[in-house]
C-alpha positions in Angstrom: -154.3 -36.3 -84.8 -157.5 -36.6 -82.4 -156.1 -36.2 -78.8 -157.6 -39.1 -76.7 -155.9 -38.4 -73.7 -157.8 -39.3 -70.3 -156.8 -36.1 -68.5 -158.6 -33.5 -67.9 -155.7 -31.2 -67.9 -155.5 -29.5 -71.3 -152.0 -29.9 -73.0 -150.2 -26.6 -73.0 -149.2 -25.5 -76.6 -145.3 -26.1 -77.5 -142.8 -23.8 -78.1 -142.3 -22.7 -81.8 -138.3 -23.8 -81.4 -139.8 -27.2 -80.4 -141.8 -27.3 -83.3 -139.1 -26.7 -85.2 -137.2 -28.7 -84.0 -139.1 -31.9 -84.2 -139.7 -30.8 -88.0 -136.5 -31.0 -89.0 -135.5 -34.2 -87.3 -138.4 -35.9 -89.1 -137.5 -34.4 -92.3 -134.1 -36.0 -91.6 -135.4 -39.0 -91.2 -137.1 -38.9 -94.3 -134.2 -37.6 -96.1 -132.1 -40.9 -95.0 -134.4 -43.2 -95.8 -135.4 -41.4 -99.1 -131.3 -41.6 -100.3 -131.2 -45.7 -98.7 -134.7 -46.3 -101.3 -132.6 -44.8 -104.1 -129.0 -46.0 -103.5 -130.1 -50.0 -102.9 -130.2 -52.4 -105.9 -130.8 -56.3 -105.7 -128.5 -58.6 -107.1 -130.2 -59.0 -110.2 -130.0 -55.2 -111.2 -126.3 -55.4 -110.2 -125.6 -58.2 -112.6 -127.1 -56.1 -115.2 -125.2 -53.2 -114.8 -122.4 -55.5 -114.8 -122.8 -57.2 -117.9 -123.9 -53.8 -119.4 -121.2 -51.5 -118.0 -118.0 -53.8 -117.2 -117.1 -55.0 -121.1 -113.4 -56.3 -119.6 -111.9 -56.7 -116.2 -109.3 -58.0 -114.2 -108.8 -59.7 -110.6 -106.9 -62.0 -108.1 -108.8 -65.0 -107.5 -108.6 -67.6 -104.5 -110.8 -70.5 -104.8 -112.2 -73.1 -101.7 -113.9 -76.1 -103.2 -115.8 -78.4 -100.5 -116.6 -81.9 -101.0 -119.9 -83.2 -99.7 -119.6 -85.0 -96.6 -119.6 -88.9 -97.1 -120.2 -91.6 -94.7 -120.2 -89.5 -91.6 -116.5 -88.1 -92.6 -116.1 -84.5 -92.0 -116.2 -82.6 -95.5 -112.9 -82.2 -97.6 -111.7 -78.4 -99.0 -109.4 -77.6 -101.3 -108.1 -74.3 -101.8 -106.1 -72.7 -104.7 -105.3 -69.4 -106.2 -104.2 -67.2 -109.2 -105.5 -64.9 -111.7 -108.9 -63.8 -113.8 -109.0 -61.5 -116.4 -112.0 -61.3 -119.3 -112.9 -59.3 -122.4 -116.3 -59.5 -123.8 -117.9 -61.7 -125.9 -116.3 -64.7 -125.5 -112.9 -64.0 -124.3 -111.6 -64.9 -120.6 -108.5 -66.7 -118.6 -108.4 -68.6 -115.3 -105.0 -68.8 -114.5 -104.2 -71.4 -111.7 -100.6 -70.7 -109.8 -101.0 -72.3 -106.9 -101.4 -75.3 -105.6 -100.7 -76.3 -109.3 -100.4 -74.5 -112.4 -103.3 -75.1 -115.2 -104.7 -72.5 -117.3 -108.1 -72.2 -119.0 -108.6 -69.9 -122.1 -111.3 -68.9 -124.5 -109.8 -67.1 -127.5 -113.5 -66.9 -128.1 -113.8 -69.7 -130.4 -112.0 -71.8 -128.4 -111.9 -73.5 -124.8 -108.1 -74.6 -124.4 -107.5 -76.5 -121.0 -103.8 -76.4 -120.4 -102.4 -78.7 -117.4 -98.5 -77.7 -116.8 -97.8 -80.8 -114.9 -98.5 -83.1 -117.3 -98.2 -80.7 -120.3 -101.4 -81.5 -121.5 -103.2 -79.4 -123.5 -107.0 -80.4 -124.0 -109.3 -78.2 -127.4 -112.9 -78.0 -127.4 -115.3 -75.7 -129.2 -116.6 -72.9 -127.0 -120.0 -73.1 -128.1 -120.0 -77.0 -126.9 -119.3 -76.0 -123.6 -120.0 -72.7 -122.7 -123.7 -72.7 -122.1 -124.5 -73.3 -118.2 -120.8 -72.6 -116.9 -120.0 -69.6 -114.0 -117.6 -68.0 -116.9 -120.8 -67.6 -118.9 -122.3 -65.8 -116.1 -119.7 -63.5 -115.5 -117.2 -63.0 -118.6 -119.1 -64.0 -121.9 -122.5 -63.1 -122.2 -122.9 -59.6 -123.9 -125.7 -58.6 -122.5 -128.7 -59.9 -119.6 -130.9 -61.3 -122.4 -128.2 -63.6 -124.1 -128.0 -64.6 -120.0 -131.8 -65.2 -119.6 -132.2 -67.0 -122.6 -129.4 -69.7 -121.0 -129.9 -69.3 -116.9 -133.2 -68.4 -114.5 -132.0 -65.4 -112.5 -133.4 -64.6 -109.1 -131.9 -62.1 -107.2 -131.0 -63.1 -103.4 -130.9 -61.3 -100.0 -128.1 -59.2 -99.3 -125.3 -60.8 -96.9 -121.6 -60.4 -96.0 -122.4 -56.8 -97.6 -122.7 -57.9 -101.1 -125.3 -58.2 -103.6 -126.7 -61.5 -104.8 -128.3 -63.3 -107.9 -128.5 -66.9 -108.4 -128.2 -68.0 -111.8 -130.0 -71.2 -112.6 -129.1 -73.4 -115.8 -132.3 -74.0 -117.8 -130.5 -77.2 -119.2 -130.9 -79.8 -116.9 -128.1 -82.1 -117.9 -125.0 -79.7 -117.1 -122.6 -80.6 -114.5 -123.7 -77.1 -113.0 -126.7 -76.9 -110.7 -126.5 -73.3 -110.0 -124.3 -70.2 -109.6 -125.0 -67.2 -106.7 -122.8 -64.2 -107.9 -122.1 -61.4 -105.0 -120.9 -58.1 -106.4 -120.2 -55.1 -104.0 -120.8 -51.6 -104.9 -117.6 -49.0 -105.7 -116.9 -45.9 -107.6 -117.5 -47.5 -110.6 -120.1 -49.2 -110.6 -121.0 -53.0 -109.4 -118.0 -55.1 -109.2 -117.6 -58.8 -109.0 -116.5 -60.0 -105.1 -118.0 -63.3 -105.1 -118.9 -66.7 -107.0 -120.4 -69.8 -105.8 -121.0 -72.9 -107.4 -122.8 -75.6 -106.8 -122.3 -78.8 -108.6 -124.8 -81.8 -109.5 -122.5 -83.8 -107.5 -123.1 -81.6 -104.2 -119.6 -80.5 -104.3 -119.5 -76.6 -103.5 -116.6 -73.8 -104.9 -116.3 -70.5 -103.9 -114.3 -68.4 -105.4 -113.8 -65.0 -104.2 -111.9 -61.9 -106.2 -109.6 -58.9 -105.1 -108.0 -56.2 -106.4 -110.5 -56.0 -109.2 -110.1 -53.5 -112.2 -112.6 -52.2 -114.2 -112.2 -51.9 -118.0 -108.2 -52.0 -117.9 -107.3 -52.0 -121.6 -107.3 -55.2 -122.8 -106.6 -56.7 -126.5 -107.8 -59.5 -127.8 -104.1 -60.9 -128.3 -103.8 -61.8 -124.8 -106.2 -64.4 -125.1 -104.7 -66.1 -128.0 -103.4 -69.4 -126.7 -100.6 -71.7 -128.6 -99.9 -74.8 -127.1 -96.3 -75.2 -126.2 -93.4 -77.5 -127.4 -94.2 -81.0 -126.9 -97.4 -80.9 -125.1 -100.2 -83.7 -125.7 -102.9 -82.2 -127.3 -106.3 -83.3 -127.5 -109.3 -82.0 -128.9 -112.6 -83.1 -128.4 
């Protein structure tokens, strides 16, 4: 570097330790921001290695919907919790214990919506209603192109030290206007933290997991679903 220094006293060479020094604190610095360029991912690669890596998984959900303020009234939340567990393709359960019991399962042919309360069990064909939905996002699709082919993904800024993408339904008529997935980074690999949904109604759920497992051992038995004794069942 040119010295343009006003003085007319010339600069007295530094000590080789100096030097040294300074060398290897800049190489330090280099070294940390080298590793920070090569650990960080965006949300979009995170859901790819996701969808790639995790083919079944397991977690504790709780889940905070918010209803859009109306007529100056201050917004409504409701909060409930239970437990998520998936198996690629096709093959997850929401199970709802509290603050009442409902289950949803895909045996991966079939949607079965099962209300314990009023033992109701309603049927519908996955492929009728699959396309667009958060379980899509995170527990069906076999790999990112079967997702880009249903969902614009843009990856998000990082916050609340997670990753994000926001997954956009192409189909415009869905009751889904788009879902932001966090996932935080472990031992293993990317793992699901965080879902938010955002309805075409304004109404806002986010559900957020714990104790997640990756790739527990999982059969496709325990997604079989039989409707019990004397439950109204209808299928659509």
């Amino acid at each position: 570097m040119i010295n343009l220094s006003l003085s007319s006293t010339p600069a007295r060479p530094k000590p080789a330790g100096t030097i040294r020094a300074a060398l290897a604190s800049l190489l330090a610095i280099f070294s940390i921001a080298a590793s920070a360029q090569i650990s960080t991912t965006n949300g979009l690669e995170s859901l790819e290695a996701f969808v790639k890596n995790t083919k079944s998984g397991r977690a504790s959900f709780t889940q905070v919907v918010t209803s859009p303020s109306r007529d100056g009234q201050v917004a409504k939340t409701k909060t409930s919790s239970g437990s998520f567990e998936f198996l690629r393709p096709n093959r997850f359960k929401f199970v709802y214990k509290k603050p009442f019991e409902q289950s949803i399962v895909s045996d991966g042919q079939t949607l079965w919506l099962h209300d314990v309360d009023l033992n109701q069990v309603t049927a519908r064909k996955l492929t009728q209603v699959l396309g667009g939905t958060p379980a899509a996002v995170i527990a069906a699709a076999a790999d990112i192109k079967a997702l880009q082919a249903d969902f614009t993904l843009v990856p998000q800024p990082d916050r609340d030290g997670f990753e994000w993408v926001q997954a956009t339904p192409k189909t415009k008529d869905g009751q889904v206007q788009s879902i932001t997935v966090g996932f935080r980074e472990s031992s293993k690999g990317s793992e699901l933290a965080q879902l938010e949904i955002l309805d075409s109604f304004g109404q806002r759920s986010v559900m957020t997991f714990s104790n997640f497992e990756v790739n527990p051992s999982l059969g496709t038995a325990g997604f079989q679903f039989k409707p019990p004794a004397g439950a109204d069942v209808i299928r659509q």
